[in-house]
N, C-alpha and C positions, 0 to 999 in steps of 0.2 A: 536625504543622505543616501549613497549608495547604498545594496544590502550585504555586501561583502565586508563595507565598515562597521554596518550595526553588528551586523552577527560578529564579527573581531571584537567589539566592544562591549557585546551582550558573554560570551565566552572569555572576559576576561583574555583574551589574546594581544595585549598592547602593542606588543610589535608590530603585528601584521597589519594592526590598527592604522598606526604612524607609515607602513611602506605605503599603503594604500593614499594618504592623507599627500605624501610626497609625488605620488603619481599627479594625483589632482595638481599642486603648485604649479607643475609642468607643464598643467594641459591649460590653464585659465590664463590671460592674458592679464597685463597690470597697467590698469587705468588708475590715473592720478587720482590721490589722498585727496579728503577734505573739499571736495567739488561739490558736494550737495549736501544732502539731509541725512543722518548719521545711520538709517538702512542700507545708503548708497555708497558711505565711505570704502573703500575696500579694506578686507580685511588681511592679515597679515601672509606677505609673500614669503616669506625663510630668513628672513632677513636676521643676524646673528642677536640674539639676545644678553651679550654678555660683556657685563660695565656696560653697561648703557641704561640712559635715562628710559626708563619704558613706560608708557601708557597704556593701561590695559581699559577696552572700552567693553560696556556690556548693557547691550542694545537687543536683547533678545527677552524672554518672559525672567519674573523675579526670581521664580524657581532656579532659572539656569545659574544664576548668577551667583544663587546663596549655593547651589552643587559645586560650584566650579572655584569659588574662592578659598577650598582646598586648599589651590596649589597655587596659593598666594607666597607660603613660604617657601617653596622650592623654587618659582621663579625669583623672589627675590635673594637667592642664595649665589645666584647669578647674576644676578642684572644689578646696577650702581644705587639706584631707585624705583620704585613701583609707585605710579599715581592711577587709583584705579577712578576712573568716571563711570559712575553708575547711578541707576534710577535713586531720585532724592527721597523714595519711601526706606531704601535698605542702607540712606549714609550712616544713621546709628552703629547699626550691627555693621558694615561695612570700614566704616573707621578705625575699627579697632580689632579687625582681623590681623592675625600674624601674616607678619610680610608685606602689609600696607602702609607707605608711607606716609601719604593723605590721598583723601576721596572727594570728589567732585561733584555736584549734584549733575546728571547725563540732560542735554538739552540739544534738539536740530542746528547744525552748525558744527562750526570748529570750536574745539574745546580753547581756555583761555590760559593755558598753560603752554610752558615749553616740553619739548621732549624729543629722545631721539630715533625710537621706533614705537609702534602702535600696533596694538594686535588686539583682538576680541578675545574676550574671558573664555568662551567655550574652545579657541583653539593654542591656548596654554600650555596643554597637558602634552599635547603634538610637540609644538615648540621646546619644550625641554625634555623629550621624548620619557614621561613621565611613565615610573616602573610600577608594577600593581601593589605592592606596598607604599607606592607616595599618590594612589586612587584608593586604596581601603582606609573608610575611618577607625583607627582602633579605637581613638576618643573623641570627645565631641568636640568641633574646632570652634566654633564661634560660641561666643560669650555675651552676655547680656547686660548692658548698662542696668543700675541702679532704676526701679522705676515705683511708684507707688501705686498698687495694685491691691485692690480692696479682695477678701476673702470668698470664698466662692460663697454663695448661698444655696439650699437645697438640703434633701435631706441626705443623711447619713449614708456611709456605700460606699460603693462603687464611683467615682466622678468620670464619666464618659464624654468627651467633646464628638462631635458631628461636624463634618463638613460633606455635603453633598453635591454643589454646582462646582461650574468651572466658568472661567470667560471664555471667550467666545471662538477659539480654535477648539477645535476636535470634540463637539459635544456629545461624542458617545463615553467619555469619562464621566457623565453627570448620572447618579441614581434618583429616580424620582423620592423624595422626603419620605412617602409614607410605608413606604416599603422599609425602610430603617428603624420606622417605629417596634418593628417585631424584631429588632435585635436585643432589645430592654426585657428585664423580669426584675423580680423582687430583689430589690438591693442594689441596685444600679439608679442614680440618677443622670439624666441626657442633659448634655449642654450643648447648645448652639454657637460655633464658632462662626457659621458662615454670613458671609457680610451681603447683605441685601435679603436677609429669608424675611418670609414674608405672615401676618399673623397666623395665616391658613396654615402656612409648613408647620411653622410651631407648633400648634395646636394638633395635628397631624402628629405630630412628632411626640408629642407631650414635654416639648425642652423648654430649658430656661434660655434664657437669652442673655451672654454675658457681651461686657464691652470688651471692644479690643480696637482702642481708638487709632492706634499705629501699632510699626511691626513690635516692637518693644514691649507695649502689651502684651502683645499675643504671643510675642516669647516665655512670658511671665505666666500667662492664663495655662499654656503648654504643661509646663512643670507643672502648676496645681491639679492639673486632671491624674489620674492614673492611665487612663488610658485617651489614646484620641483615634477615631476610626472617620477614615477620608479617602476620598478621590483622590486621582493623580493632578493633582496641584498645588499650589506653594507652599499652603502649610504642610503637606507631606516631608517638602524638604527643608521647611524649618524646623519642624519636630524632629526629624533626624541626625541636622547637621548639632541639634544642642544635644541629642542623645535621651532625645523623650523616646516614654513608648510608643507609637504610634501603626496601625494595623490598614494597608493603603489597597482600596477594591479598584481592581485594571479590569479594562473592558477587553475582549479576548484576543483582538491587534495592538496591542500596547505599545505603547513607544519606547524607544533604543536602549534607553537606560535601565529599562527593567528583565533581566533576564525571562526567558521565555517557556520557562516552566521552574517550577520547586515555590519555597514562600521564603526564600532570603536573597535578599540583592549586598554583593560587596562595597556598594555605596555607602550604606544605612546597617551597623546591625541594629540598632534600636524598632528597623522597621520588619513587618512581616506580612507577607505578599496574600491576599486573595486574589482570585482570577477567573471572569468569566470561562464557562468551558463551550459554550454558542454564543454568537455576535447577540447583543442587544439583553441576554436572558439574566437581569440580574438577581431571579429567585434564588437560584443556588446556592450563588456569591455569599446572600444572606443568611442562606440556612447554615454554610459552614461560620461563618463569623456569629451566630447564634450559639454552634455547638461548642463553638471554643470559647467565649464568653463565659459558658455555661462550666465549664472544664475547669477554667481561669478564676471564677466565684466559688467553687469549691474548691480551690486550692488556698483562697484566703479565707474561708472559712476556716480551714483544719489550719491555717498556723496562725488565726485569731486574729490578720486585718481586716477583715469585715465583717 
């Protein structure tokens, strides 16, 4: 994306955000819908969103999709209907977002529904030239189905989840496991959110290993932790979008959505920003999330949760 959009979008500048977004419609040409494999669809040319049947697609990472379903209810305050088609790991939590009418599992092809305009989830916000009060969450928007979710095990404390990888865009968000190990001291138990860790990390890490067989789970495992400390990746913005606490280490070019210095994004308050200050060097990272850990344990010491 442009740098005149991110930085509008990292600055909270919405308007300048959408003029700029308008220049682009302008300049791109509009090849026919639904020709190929749903990278290739085109996405939405300005086409009027209002009383109309609208499909909203969302073909990009999970992350995006759980950030961006926001402004599920603001588009449908407009639009006749809203069917959103999206990845079949997020139709749970998708289903039953405000402003959703039904949800679709996302598959290559044309979707098997009618509709009268299409547009992709991340350019939503464009499209109903969306004000910074309907982009800040005051509360948390997405809600969690009913799920049966066994008690955490471990001992007493602190309940700390870890996420450390990423797939396989931009691997400079990933911290090596064992370097996390030194964010732990007495009274803190480490849990392992992330999916694919391996006995070595664990062990490395000194964490337990919970399940989190779908996203629904791991909405649930979210809430029981106190804290959860992660990369920039999806559980970052599912702990946020339910309004867990969650404490998210960016590598020192960080991506659009996270403002470019302080430790609060108008995304997430639940979240709280650590940030490389040299490319690659995530000693630091850890020493400050050590110190505040440390801060945060005695603060529930003296009002007696821990």
């Amino acid at each position: 994306m442009a740098g005149g959009w991110a930085e509008a979008i990292r600055a909270g500048d919405f308007a300048r955000a959408w003029a700029i977004n308008d220049r682009d419609l302008l300049e791109t040409a509009h090849p026919p819908k639904h020709t190929g494999p749903r990278h290739l669809q085109r996405i939405w040319r300005g086409e009027d969103l209002k009383d109309k049947h609208v499909l909203v697609r969302c073909y990009h990472g999970l992350g995006d999709t759980i950030q961006f379903l926001r402004f599920m209810r603001a588009l449908r305050e407009i639009a006749r209907s809203v069917t959103l088609w999206c990845q079949p790991e997020l139709l749970p939590l998708a289903a039953g977002a405000t402003g959703v009418d039904r949800a679709i599992p996302l598959h290559d092809g044309a979707p098997e529904v009618g509709f009268e305009v299409d547009i992709e989830i991340m350019e939503v916000p464009h499209a109903i030239r969306a004000r910074r009060d309907q982009v800040e969450m005051r509360v948390p928007y997405l809600a969690l189905p009913p799920a049966a979710v066994p008690p955490l095990r471990g001992e007493q404390g602190l309940a700390l989840g870890l996420v450390w990888k990423v797939g396989d865009w931009d691997k400079r968000r990933e911290v090596p496991a064992v370097l996390l190990r030194h964010v732990a001291g007495p009274g803190v138990t480490l849990y392992s959110l992330q999916r694919g860790a391996s006995s070595e990390e664990l062990a490395a890490l000194g964490a337990l290993e919970i399940s989190t067989p779908d996203i629904v789970a791991l909405g649930h495992r979210l809430r029981q932790l106190d804290l959860l400390i992660c990369v920039d990746t999806m559980v970052a913005h599912l702990a946020g979008a339910l309004g867990c606490e969650a404490w998210v280490l960016l590598h020192a070019d960080c991506d659009w959505r996270w403002p470019q210095s302080g430790a609060h994004s108008f995304w997430y308050p639940s979240v709280r920003l650590f940030r490389q200050r040299r490319p690659g060097d995530w000693g630091h990272v850890v020493a400050e999330v050590r110190d505040a850990l440390e801060v945060q344990l005695g603060y529930c010491r003296r009002s007696g949760n821990a």
